[in-house]
C-alpha positions in Angstrom: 3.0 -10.8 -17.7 4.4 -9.7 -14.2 3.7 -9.9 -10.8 3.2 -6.2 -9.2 3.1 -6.4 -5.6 2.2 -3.3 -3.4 2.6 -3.3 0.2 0.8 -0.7 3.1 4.5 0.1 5.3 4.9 2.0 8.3 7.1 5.4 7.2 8.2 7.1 11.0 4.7 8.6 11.9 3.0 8.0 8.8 2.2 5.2 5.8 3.6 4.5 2.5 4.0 2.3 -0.5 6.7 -0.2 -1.2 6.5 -1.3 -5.1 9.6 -2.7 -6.8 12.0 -2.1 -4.1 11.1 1.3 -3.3 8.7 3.4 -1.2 6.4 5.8 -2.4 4.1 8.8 -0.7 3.8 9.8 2.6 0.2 8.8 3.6 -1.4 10.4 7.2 -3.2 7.3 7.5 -3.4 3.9 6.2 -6.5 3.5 4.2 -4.8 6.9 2.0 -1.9 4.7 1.3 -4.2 1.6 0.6 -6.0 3.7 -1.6 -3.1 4.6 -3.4 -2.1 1.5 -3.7 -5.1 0.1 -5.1 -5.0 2.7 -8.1 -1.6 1.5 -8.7 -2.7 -2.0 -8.6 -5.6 -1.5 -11.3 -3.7 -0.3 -13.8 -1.4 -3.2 -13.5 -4.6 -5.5 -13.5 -5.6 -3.6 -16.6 -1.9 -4.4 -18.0 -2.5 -8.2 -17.9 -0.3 -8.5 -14.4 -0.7 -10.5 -11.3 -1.2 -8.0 -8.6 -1.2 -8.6 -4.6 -1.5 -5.8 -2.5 -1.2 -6.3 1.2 -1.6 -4.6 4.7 -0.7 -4.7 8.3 -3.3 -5.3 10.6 -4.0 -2.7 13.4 -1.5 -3.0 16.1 -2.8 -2.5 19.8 -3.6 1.1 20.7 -4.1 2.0 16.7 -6.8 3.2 15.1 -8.9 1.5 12.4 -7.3 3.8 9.9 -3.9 3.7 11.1 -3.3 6.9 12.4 
């Protein structure tokens, strides 16, 4: 099978989720767009696929969530 890769991106003021080239939702905070992501991610597991999903580490001033 496949590799499906998710990754937790900065959208202007809010979060989203780039998959295959593209970014999906708009997320108020991070851990809603992790979330999101994670779904994603288990029904790829559950499709016999390699899955990474990955996130940015809080950036100074930011909150744990990301908003």
């Amino acid at each position: 099978m496949g590799l499906a890769q998710y990754a937790i991106v900065p959208v202007q003021d809010e979060w989203g989720v780039l998959h295959d080239g593209n970014v999906n939702g708009k997320y108020v905070t991070k851990e809603s767009a992790f979330e999101s992501a994670v779904a994603a991610a288990s029904l790829a597991l559950r499709q016999g696929h390699e899955v990474h999903v990955s996130v940015p580490g809080r950036e100074p001033g930011e909150s744990a969530l990301g908003n």
